[in-house]
Backbone as a chain_set.jsonl record, in Angstrom:
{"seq": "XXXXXXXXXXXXXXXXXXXXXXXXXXXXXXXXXXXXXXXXXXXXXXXXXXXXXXXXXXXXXXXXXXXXXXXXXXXXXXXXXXXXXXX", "coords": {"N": [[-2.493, 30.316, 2.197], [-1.544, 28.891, -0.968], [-1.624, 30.507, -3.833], [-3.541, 29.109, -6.097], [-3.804, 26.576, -4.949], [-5.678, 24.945, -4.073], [-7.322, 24.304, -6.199], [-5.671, 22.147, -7.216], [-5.323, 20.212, -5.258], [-7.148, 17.77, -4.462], [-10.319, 16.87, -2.729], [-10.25, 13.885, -1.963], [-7.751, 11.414, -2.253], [-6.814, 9.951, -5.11], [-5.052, 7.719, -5.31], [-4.251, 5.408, -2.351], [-1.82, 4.85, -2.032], [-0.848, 8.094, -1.99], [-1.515, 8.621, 0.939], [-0.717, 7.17, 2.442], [2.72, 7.292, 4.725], [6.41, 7.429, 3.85], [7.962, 4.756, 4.499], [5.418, 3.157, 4.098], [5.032, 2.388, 1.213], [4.427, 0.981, -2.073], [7.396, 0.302, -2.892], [8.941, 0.057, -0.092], [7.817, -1.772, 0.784], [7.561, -3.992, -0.458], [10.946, -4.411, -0.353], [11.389, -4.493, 2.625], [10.136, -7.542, 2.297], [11.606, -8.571, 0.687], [14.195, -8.167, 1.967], [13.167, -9.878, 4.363], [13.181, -12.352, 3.568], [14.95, -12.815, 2.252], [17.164, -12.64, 4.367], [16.437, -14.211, 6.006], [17.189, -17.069, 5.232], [20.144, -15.869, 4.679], [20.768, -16.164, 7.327], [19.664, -18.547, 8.702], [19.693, -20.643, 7.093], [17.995, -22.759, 6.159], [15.383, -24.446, 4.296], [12.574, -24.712, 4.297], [11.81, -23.18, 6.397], [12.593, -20.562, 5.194], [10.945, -20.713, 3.035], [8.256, -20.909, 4.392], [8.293, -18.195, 5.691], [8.767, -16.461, 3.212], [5.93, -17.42, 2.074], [4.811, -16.537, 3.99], [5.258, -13.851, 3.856], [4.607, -12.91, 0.903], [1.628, -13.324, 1.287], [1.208, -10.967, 2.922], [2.239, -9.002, 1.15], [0.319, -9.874, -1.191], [-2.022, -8.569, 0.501], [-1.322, -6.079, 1.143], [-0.181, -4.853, -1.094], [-2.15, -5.552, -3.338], [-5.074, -6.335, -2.797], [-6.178, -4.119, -0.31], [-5.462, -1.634, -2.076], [-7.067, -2.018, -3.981], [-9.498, -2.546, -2.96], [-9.592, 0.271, -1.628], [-10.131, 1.654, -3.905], [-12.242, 0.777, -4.915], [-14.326, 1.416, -2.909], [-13.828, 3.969, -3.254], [-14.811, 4.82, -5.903], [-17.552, 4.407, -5.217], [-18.514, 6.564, -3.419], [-18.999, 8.876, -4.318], [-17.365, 11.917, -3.988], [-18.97, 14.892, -2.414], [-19.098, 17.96, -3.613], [-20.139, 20.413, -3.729], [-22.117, 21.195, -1.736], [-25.022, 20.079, -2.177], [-27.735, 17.659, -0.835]], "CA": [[-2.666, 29.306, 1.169], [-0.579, 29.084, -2.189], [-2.291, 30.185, -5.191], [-4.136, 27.49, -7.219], [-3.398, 25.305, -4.404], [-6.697, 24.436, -3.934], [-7.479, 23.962, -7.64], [-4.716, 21.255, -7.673], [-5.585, 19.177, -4.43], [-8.408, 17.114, -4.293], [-10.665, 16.01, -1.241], [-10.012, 12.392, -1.395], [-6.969, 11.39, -3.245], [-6.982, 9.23, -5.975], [-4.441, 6.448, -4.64], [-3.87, 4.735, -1.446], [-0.117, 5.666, -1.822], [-1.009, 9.42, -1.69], [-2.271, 8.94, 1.931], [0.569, 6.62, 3.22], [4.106, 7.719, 4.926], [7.011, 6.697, 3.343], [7.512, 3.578, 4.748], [4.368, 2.347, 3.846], [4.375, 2.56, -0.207], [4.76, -0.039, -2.174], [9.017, -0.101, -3.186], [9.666, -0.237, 0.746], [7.137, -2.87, 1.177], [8.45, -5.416, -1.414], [12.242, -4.513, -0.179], [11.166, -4.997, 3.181], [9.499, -8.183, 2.299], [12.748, -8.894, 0.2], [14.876, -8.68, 3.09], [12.983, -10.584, 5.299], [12.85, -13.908, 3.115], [16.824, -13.301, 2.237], [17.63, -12.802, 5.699], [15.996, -15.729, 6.85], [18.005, -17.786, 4.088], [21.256, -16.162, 5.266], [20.728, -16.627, 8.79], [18.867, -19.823, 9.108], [19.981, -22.036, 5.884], [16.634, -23.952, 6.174], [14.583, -23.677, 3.283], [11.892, -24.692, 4.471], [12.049, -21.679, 7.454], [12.741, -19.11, 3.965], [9.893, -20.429, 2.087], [7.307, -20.422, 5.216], [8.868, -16.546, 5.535], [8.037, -16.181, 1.73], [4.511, -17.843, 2.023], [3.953, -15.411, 4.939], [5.201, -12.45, 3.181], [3.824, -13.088, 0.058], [0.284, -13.113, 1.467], [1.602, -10.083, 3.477], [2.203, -8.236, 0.177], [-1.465, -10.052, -1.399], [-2.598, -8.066, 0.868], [-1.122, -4.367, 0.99], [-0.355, -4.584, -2.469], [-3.117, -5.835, -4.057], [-6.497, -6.294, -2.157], [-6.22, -3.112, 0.604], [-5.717, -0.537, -3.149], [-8.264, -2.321, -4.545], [-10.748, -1.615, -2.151], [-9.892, 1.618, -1.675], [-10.496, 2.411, -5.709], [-13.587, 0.479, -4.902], [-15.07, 2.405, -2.186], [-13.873, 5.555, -3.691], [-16.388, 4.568, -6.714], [-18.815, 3.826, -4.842], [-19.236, 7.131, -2.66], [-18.184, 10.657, -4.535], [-17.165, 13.231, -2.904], [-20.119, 15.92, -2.522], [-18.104, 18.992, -3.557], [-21.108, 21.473, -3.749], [-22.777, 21.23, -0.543], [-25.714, 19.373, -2.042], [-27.278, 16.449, -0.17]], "C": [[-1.938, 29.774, -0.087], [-1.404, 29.618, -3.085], [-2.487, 29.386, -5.916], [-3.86, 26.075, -6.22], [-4.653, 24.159, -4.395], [-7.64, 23.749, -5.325], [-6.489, 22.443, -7.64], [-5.023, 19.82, -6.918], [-7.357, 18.628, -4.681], [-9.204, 16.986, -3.101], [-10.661, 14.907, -0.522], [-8.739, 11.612, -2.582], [-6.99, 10.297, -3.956], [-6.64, 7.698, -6.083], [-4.02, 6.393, -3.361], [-2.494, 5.041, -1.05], [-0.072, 6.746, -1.438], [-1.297, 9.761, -0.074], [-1.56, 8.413, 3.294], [2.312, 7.146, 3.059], [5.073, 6.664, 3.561], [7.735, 5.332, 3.222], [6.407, 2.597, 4.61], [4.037, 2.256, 2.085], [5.252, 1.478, -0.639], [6.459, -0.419, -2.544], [9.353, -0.394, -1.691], [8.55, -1.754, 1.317], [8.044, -4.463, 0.55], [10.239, -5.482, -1.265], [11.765, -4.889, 1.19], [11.005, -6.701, 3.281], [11.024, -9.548, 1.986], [13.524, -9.256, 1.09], [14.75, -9.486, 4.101], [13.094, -12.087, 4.381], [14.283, -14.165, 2.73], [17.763, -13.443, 3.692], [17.218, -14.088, 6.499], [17.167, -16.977, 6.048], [19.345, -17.428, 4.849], [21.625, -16.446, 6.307], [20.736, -18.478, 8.887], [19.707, -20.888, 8.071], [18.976, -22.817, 5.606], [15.73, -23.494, 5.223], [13.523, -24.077, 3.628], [11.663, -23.645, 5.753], [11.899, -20.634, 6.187], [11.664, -19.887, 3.435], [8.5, -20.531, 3.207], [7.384, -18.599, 5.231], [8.197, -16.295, 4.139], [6.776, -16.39, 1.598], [3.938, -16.518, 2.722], [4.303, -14.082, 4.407], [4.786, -12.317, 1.865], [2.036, -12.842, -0.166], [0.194, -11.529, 2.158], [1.654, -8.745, 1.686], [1.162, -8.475, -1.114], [-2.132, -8.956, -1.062], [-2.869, -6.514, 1.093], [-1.084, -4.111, -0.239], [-0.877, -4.405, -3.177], [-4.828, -5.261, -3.897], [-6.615, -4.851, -0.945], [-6.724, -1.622, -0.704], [-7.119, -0.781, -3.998], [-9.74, -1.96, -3.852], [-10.795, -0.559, -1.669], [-10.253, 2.343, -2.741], [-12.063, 2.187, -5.602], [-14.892, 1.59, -4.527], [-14.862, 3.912, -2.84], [-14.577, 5.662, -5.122], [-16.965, 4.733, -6.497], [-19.521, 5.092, -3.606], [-18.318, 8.181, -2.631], [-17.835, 11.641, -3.775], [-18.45, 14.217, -3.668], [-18.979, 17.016, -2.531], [-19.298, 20.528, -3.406], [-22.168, 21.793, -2.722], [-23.905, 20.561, -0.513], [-26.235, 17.975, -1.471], [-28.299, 15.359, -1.329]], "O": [[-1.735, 30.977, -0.247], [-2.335, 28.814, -3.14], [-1.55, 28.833, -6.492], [-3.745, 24.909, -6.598], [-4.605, 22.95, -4.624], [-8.467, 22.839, -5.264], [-7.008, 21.595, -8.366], [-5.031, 18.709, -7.448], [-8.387, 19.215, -5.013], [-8.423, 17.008, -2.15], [-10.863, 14.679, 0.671], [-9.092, 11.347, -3.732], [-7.273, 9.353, -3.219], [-7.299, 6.778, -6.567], [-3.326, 7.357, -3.036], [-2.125, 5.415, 0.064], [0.672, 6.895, -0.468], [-1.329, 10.939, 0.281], [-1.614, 8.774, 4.469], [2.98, 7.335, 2.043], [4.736, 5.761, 2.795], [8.06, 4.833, 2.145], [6.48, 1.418, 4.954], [2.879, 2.072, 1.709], [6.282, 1.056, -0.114], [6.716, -1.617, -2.424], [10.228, -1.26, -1.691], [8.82, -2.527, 2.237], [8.72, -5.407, 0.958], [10.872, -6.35, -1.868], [11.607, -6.105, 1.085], [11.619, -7.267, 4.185], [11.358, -10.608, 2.516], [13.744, -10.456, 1.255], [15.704, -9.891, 4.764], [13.024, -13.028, 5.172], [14.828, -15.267, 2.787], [18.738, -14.153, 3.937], [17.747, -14.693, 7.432], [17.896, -17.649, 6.779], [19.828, -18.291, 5.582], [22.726, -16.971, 6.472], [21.629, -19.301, 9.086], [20.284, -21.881, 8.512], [19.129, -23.639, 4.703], [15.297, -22.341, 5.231], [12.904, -23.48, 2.746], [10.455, -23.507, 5.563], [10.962, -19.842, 6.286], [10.99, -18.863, 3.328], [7.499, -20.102, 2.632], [6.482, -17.906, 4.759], [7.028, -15.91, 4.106], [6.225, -15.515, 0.93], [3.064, -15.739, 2.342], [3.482, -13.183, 4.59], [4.524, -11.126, 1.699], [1.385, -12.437, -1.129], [-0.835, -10.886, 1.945], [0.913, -7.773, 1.535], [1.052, -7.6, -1.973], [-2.772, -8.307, -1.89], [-3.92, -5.881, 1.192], [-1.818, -3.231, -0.689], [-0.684, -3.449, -3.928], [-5.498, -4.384, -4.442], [-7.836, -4.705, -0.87], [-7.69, -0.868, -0.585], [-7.926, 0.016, -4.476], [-10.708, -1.294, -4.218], [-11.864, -0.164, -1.202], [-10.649, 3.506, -2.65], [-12.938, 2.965, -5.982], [-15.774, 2.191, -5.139], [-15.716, 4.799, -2.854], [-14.912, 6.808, -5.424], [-17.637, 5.406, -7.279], [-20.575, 4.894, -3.001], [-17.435, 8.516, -1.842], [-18.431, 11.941, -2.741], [-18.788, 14.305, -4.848], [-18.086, 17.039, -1.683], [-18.909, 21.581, -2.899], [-23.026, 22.646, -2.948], [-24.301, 20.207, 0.598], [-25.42, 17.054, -1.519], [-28.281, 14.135, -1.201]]}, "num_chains": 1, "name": "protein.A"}
């Protein structure tokens, strides 16, 4: 073990990001999301096809973005970490 490593880390980390690969944080989400609603556009031409795509990725990034961090801040309120062995 490093020195002070253990001083530095936590037991439950603070954000949702900290816990997800790099593919999963939020800049490759919203480029992801990006590409899929421009790619549909340059492919397709149908805007109604790119704004179903947008509806569905939109709620798609509602959902990782928003509501998933949110309830992880929640729950991690709502049930401390025991660091001292007490129960």
């Amino acid at each position: 073990m490093v020195p002070g490593e253990s001083a530095t880390q936590s037991p439950a980390p603070g954000s949702i990001w900290q816990l997800k690969p790099w593919w999963c944080q939020p800049w490759s989400i919203l480029l992801s999301g990006a590409a899929g609603i421009g790619g549909s556009w340059v492919v397709l031409q149908r805007w109604w096809i790119t704004a179903a795509v947008a509806v569905a990725v939109g709620l798609w990034w509602l959902m990782f973005l928003v509501l998933v961090p949110a309830a992880y801040r929640q729950q991690q309120a709502q049930s401390p970490v025991n660091t001292n062995g007490a129960t």
